[in-house]
C-alpha positions, 0 to 999 in steps of 0.5 A, a space after each residue: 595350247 598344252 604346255 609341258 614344262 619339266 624341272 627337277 634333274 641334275 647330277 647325283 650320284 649311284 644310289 642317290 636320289 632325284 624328284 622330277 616335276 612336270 608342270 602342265 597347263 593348257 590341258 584338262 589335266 585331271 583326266 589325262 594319262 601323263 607319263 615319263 619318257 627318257 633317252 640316253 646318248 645313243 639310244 631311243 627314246 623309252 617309256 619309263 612310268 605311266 599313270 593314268 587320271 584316275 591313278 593308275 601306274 605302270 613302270 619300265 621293268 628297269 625301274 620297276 622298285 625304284 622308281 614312283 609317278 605321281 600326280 597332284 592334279 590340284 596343282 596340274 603337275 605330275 612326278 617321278 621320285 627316283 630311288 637308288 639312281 643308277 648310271 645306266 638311268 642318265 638321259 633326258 627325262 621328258 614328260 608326256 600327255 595324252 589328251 583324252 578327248 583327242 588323243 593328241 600326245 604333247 611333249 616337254 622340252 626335257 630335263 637332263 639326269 645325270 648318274 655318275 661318281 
């Protein structure tokens, strides 16, 4: 069973900096595309980065600069390093795995990113 549990939010500042992690277990996680999702209040929910299991990225236009997905897949775990936070970058922060062989998508439970003075 794919487990997808994400940690690293919290309350920080304009212009400050945040590191979410996405740990992953249950899954062939090397060869599968992870990605960051979020939603803020009132909203749907966004892709913000991408990266495939061979590196490749791509970023939302909004954080596109700021914000780096990576991955470590000797520790099944993949990252969002978030530069020059903004206040229109609070929401949930969820990550995402779609599973290569299947296609099936799974989901974390979120974690909260709040941008405010």
């Amino acid at each position: 069973q794919v487990q997808l549990v994400e940690s690293g939010g919290g309350l920080v500042q304009p212009g400050g900096s945040l590191r979410l992690s996405c740990a992953a277990s249950g899954s062939i996680f090397s060869i599968n595309a992870m990605a960051w999702y979020r939603q803020a209040p009132g909203k749907q929910r966004e892709r913000v980065a991408t990266i495939t299991g061979g590196g490749s990225t791509n970023y939302a236009g909004s954080v596109k600069g700021r914000f780096t997905i990576s991955r470590d897949n000797a520790k099944n775990t993949v990252y969002l390093q978030m530069n020059s936070l903004k206040p229109e970058d609070t929401g949930v922060y969820y990550c995402n795995e779609v599973e290569l062989s299947t296609n099936n998508v799974y989901w974390g439970q979120g974690t909260q990113v709040t941008v405010s003075s």
